[in-house]
C-alpha positions as CSV (number, residue, x, y, z in Angstrom):
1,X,26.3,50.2,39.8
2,X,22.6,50.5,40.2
3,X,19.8,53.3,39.4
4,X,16.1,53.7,39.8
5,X,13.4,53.9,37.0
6,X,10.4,54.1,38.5
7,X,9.8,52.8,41.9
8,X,12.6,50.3,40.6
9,X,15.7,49.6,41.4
10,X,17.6,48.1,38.5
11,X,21.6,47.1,38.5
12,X,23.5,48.1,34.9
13,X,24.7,44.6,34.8
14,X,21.3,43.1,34.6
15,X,19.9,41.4,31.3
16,X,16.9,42.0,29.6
17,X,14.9,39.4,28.5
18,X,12.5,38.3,26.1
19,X,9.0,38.2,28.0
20,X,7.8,35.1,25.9
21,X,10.9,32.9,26.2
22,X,12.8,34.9,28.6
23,X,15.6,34.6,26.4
24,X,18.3,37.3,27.1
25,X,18.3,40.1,24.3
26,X,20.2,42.7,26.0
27,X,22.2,44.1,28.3
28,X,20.5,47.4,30.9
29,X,23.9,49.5,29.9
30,X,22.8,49.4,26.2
31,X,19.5,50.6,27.2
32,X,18.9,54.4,26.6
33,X,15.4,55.3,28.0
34,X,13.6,58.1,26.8
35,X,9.8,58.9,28.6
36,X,9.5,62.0,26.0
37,X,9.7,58.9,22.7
38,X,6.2,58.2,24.0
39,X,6.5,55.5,20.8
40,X,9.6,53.5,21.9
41,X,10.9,55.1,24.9
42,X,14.8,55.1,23.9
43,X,16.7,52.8,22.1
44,X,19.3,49.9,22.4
45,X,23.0,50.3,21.3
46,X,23.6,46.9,21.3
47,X,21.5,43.8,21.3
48,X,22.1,39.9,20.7
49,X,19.9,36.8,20.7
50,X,18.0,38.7,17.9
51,X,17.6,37.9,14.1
52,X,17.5,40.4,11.9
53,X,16.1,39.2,8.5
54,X,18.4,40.4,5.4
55,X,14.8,40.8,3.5
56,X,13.4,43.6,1.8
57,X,10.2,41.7,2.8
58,X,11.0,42.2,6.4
59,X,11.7,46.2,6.1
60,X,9.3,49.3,6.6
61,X,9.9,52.9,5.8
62,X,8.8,55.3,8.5
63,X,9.1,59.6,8.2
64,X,12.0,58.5,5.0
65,X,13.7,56.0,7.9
66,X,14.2,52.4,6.7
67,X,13.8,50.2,10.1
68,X,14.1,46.2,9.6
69,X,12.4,43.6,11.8
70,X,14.4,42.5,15.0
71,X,12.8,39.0,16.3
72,X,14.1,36.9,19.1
73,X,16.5,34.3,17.9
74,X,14.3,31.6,20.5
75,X,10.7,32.3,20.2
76,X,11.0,34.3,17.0
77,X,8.7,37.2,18.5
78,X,8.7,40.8,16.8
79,X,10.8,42.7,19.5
80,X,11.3,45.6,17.6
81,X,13.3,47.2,14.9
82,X,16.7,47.8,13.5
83,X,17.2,51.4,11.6
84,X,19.3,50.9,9.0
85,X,18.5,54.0,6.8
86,X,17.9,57.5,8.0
87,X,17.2,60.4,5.9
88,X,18.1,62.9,8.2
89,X,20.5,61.9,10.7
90,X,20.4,63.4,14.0
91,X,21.7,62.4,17.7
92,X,18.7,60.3,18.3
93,X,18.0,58.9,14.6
94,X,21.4,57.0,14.0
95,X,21.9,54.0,12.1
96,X,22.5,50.7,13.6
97,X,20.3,51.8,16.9
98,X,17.3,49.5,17.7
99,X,14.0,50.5,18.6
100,X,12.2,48.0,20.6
101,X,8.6,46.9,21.9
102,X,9.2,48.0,25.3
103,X,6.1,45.6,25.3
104,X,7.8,42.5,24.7
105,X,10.8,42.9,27.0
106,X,11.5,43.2,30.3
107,X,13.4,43.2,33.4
108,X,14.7,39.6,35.2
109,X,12.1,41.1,37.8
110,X,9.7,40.1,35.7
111,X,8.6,44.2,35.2
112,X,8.5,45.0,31.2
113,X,10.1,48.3,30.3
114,X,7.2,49.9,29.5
115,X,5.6,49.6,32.9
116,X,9.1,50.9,33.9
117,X,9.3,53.7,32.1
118,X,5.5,54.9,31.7
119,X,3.9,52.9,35.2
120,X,1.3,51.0,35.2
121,X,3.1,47.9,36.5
122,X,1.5,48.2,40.4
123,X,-1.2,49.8,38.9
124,X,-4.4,47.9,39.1
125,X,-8.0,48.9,38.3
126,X,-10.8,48.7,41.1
127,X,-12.9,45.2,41.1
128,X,-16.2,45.7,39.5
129,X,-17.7,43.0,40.9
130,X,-21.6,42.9,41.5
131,X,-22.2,39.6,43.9
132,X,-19.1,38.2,46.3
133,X,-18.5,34.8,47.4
134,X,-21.3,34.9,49.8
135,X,-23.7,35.6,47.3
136,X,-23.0,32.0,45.8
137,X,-25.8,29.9,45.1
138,X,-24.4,26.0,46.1
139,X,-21.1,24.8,47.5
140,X,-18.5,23.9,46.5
141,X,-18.9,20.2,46.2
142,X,-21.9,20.7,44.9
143,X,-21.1,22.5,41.6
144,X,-17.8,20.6,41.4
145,X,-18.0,16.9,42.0
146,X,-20.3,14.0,41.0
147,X,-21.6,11.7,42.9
148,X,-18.7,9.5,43.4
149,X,-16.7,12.3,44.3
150,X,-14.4,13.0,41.3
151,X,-14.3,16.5,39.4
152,X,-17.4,16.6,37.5
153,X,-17.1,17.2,33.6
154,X,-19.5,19.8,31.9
155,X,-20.3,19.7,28.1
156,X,-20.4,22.9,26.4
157,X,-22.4,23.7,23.5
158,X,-20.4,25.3,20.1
């Protein structure tokens, strides 16, 4: 089973992965996307690969809800956030869910879930460019080789 977010075409069975070690965290069918959470765009049900600090040092109240640091089990990246306490439950607030850096995950496309779920991903901003390559001064084996014809090797100043 498949479905489209975006101009993308993403299959249920799919994994999402850590974008730093591209370690799997989850699974698409745990995912719950929401455009209108313009701060974490849906939650996770489930998620694995993850550690979850039993730390008060590791925890943050936000609006009376305790949420505890999710990092990825490989790379030991801040993915996101476990809710373990809610002061006023609700069908979106629900303890156990995990709210993640849409950020720091992504697709095995290679698309993150934020670029998904908000674009951006095949967005790109004009070239401001002032000169092009004609207007280079030199060649290219001038500014790059020596003499002898190796790569040449420029000091810079600190």
């Amino acid at each position: 089973m498949s479905f489209i977010i975006g101009n993308h075409l993403i299959n249920v069975r799919g994994c999402i992965l850590c974008c730093f070690c591209e370690s799997r965290v989850s699974f698409i069918e745990h995912y719950v996307p929401n455009a209108q959470d313009l701060v974490y765009g849906g939650y996770f049900n489930k998620v694995f690969h993850v550690v979850v600090p039993n730390n008060v040092n590791y925890r943050r109240v936000v609006d009376g809800n305790t949420l505890a640091n999710v990092y990825c089990i490989n790379c030991r990246i801040l993915l996101g956030w476990e809710l373990i306490a809610v002061a006023q439950p609700s069908q979106y607030y629900v303890v156990g869910r995990f709210f993640m850096r849409l950020k720091q995950i992504m697709y095995l496309s290679g698309v993150t879930l934020h670029d998904s779920l908000f674009g951006g991903a095949n967005e790109q901003a004009p070239n401001q460019q002032d000169g092009g390559a004609i207007d280079q001064v030199g060649g290219v084996n001038e500014q790059n080789h020596d003499e002898d014809g190796r790569a040449s090797m420029k000091q810079w100043k600190m």
